[in-house]
N, C-alpha and C positions, 0 to 999 in steps of 0.2 A: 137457220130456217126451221121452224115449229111444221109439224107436218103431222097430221092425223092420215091413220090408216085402219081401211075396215073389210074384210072381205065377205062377201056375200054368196053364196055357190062359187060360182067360177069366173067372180069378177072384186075384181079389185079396186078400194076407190080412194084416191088419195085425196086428201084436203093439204094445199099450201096455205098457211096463215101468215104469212109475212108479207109485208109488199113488195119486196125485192127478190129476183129468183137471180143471184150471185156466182152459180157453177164452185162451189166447193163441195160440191160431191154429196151431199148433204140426204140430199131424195135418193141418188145410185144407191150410198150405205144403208139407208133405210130400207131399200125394195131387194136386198142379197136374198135374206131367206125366203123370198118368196119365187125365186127365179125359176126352181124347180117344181115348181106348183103348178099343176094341169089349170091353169087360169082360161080363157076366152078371151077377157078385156082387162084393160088397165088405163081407167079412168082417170088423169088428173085435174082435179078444180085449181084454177085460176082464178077464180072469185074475187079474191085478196091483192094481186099480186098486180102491181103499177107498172113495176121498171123489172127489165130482164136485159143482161147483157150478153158478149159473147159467149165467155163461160159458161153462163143459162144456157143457152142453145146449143153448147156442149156437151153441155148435160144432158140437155135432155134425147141427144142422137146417142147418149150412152143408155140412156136407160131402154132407148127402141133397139141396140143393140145386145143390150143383158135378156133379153127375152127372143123367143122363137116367132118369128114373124108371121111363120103358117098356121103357130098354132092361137098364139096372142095379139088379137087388136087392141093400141093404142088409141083413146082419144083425150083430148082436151077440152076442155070444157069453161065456158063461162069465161071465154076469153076474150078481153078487150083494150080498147086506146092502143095505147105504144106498142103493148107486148104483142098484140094482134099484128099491129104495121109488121114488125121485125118478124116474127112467124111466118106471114105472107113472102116480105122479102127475100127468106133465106127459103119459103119453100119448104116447110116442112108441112106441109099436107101430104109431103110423099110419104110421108114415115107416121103419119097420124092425122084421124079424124079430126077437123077444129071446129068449137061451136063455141058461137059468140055473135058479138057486135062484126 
């Protein structure tokens, strides 16, 4: 998974460039150093990204889990088709903002 990351004050904004969000860990190892970072939010774009599977939505309740919930909102971004159905289904608007289709 190709993943750009940029931080802006107190917000973090990740770019997925791959169309697959596959759950090998790939974004968690990438967001380490930042865990300890007085962040606000942690944006990830979905822009890119067609197909996500279980391991994806493993993923990603790990990386709402590596971060302090009171002090860091997640959102998502730019999310659409399949990856949307499955986000919806599994409910993970408990754990993050979703903005899309």
């Amino acid at each position: 998974m190709r993943i750009e990351i940029e931080q802006h004050n107190r917000t973090l904004y990740v770019r997925l460039l791959d169309p697959r969000l596959e759950g090998e860990n790939e974004i968690v190892d990438a967001l380490k150093e930042y865990v300890e970072v007085d962040l606000e939010r942690v944006e990830i774009d979905f822009g890119q990204v067609e197909y996500m599977n279980s391991r994806g939505i493993t993923e990603l309740v790990s990386i709402y889990r590596s971060f302090d919930a009171d002090k860091t909102k997640l959102k998502f971004l730019n999310v659409r088709g399949r990856v949307r159905h499955v986000m919806d289904l599994v409910e993970l608007h408990h754990i993050a903002e979703i903005q899309g289709e």
